[in-house]
N, C-alpha and C positions, 0 to 999 in steps of 0.2 A: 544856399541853405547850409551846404557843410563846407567847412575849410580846410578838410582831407579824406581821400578815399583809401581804405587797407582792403586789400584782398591778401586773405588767410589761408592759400592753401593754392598750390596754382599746380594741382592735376588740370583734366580736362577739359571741366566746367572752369576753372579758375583762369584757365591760359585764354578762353571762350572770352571772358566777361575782362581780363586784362589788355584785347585785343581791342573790344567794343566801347569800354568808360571812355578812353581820351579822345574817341570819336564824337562823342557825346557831351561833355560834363569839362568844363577848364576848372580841374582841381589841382589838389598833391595829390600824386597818386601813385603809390607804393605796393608792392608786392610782398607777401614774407612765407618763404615757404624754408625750412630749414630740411626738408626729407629730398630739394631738390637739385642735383648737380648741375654746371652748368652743362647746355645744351644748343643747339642752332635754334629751338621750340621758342625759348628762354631769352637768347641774343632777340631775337626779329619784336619784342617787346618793347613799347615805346613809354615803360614807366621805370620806376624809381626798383631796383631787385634788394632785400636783404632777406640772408638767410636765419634770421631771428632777430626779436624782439629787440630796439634800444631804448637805454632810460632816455635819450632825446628823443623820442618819438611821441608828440603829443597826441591821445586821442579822442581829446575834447573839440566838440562840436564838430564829430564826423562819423561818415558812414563806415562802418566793417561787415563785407562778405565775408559770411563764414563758408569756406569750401574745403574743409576737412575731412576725414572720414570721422565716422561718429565715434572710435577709438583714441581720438584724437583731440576731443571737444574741450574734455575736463582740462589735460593740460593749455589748451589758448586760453581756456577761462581762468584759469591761476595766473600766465602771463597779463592779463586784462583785466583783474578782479581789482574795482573800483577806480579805474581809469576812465571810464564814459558818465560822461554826464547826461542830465535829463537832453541837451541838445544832439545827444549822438544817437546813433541808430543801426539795430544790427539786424540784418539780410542772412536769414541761414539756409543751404539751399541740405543740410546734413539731414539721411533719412532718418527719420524715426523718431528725431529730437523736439518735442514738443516746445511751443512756448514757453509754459511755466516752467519746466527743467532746465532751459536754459535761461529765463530769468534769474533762476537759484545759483545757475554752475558760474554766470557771472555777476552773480550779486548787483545786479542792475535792473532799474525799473521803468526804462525807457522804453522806447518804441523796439518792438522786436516784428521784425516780419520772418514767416516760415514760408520759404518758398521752392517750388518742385517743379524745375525746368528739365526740359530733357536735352541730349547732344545735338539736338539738329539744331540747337541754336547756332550751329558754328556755321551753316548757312541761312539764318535767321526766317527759321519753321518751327519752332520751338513750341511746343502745347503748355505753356505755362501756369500754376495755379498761383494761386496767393492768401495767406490769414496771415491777419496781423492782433499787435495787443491794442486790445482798448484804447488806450492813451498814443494810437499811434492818430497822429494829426492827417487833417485833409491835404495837406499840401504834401506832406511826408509821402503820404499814400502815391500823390500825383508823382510826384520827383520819383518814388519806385517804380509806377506803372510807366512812364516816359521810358528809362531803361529797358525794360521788359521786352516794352512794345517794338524795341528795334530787334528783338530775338524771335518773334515772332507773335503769337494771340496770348492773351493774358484774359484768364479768369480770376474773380478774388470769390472764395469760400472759406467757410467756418473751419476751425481747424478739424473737427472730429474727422471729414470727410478727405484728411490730405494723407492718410496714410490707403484709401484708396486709388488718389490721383497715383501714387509713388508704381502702385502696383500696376496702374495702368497705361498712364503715358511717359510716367519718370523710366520706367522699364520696358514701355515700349517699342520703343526705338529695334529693341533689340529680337522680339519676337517677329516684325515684322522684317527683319533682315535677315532669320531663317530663312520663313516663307520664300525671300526675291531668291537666297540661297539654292534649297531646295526648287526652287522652279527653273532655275541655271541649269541643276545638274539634270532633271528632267528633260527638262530640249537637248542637253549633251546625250545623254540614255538615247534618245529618240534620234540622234544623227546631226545634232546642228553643230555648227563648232562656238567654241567656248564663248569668242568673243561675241556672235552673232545672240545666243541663247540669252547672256547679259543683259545687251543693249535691250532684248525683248521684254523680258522679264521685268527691268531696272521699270522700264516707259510705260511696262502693264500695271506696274503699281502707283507709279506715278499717275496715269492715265485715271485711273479708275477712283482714287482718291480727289483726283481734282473735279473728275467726274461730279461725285458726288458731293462737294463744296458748291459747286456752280448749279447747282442742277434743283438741290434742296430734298431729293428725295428720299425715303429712305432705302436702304441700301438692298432690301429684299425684291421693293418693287424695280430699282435698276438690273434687278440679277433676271429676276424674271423676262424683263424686256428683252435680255441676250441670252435667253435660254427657249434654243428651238424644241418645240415639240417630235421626241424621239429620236436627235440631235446628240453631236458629240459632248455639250455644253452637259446637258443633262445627266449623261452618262457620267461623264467626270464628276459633279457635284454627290451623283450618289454614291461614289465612292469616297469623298470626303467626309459625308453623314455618316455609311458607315465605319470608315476608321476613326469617326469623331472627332475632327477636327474642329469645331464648331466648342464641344465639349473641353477641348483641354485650350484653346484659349481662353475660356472663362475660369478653367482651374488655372491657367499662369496667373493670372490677372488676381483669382484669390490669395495664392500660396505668396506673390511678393507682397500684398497687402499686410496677408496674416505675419510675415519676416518685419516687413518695416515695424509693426506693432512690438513685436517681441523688443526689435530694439529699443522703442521707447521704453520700455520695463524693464530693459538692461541699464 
C-alpha cells in the first residue's frame, strides 16, 4: 500500500513503533529525529536514521508517524507542507492535536488518523484508541489496525472522545506505576525487603488485572469475593475510601483530559 514509512520523532513511542514496522511491513523505512544524539537506543535500530528532512526524500504514497511533541508539530508541518499526496497517510499519536488542525498545519487532505497508544506497547499491552478522517479508506484503516494490533487491543472511536482516552489510558501507564510503587514501599514499611515487596506488588497488579480480563466481572463484584467479613482485606479498603483514593483517580483521569484539551486550543 505505501512505498515508504517516516517515523518523525523517535522519543519513546517512536524508538517503540521503529523497533516494531520492519518486523511487520517490508518497506523504506526511515527515521528522522533532528533533537536526537546518537545513542546504543538508536544503534540497536534496524532502519534508515537522519537527523532532518532531505529534498531526496520522497513522500509520496507513504505512511508518516507523527511522534513529536505537540511543540513540535507546526515546524514538521512546514518541512511537509504539500509533499503528501491523496496516497499518503499520516498516523499522529501527538496529544491534543486534533484532525482538522492538523489537516490545516499540513495542508493536506488525505487520510489522517489520530491515535493514543500508551508505553506498554514496548511489551505489546498497549490500550490503543483510534479516529480517523472520513476519507480515510477501508484498507488504510486495516493496514493501521494490522500495526496496532501487534502493540496490543485496538479500539477505533470518534475523535471527540480521544482526548479522554489520552487522560485515561495514554497517561495511564503512569498512575498505575505509582500505585505498584507505593505498594513496594508499603511491604518495605512493613518489613519485607525491597526485592521480595517488588516481585509482590509487581504480580498483584499483574494478577488482578488479568484476573479481571479472564474472568469478565466487574471489578467491584471480584473485590467483594476477597473481601472477608471483618477481615484485613476490609479494613484496608476503608482506609482507601477514606483517604480517597477511588476520588483522585477519577480526578487524574479528569485533569489530563482537561490538559490534552487545552492543548488542542493551543
Amino acid at each position: 500500500m505505501f512505498e515508504s514509512i517516516y517515523i518523525v520523532g523517535l522519543g519513546k513511542m517512536g524508538q517503540i513503533f521503529a523497533h516494531i514496522v520492519p518486523t511487520i511491513f517490508n518497506h523504506n523505512i526511515v527515521g528522522i529525529d533532528p533533537n536526537k544524539a546518537p545513542s546504543p537506543e538508536l544503534d540497536d535500530l534496524k532502519i534508515q536514521l537522519e537527523s532532518k528532512f532531505k529534498k531526496s526524500m520522497s513522500f509520496k504514497k507513504s505512511c508518516i508517524f507523527l511522534c513529536v511533541k505537540p511543540y513540535h508539530v507546526s515546524k514538521v508541518a512546514k518541512e511537509l507542507e504539500g509533499q503528501l499526496d491523496k496516497d499518503s497517510m499520516l498516523i499522529s499519536i501527538v496529544a491534543g492535536q486534533s484532525i482538522e488542525s492538523l489537516s490545516k498545519k499540513f495542508k493536506f487532505k488525505g487520510p489522517i488518523l489520530r491515535v493514543m497508544p500508551n508505553v506498554a506497547a514496548q511489551v505489546g499491552y498497549s490500550a490503543t484508541a483510534i479516529a480517523c478522517s472520513e476519507n480515510t479508506s477501508k484498507d488504510q484503516k486495516k493496514w493501521a489496525e494490522k500495526f496496532f494490533e501487534h502493540v496490543g487491543t485496538v479500539d477505533w472511536l470518534d475523535e471527540y472522545l480521544m482526548d479522554a482516552v489520552t487522560g485515561l489510558s495514554g497517561s495511564g501507564p503512569a498512575y498505575i506505576l505509582m500505585v505498584i510503587e507505593a505498594l513496594i514501599d508499603g511491604g518495605v514499611k512493613m518489613g519485607l525487603p525491597r526485592n521480595i515487596a517488588t516481585t509482590l506488588a509487581t504480580q498483584t497488579v499483574r494478577g488482578a488485572a488479568q484476573l479481571h480480563i479472564e474472568s469478565g466481572l466487574h471489578p467491584a463484584v471480584l473485590k467483594d469475593q476477597v473481601t472477608t467479613p471483618a477481615g484485613t482485606t476490609i479494613e484496608a479498603l476503608h482506609e482507601l475510601e477514606r483517604r480517597g483514593l477511588r476520588a483522585m483517580l477519577i480526578q487524574a483521569v479528569e485533569m489530563a483530559t482537561k490538559k490534552s484539551k487545552k492543548l488542542s486550543k493551543k
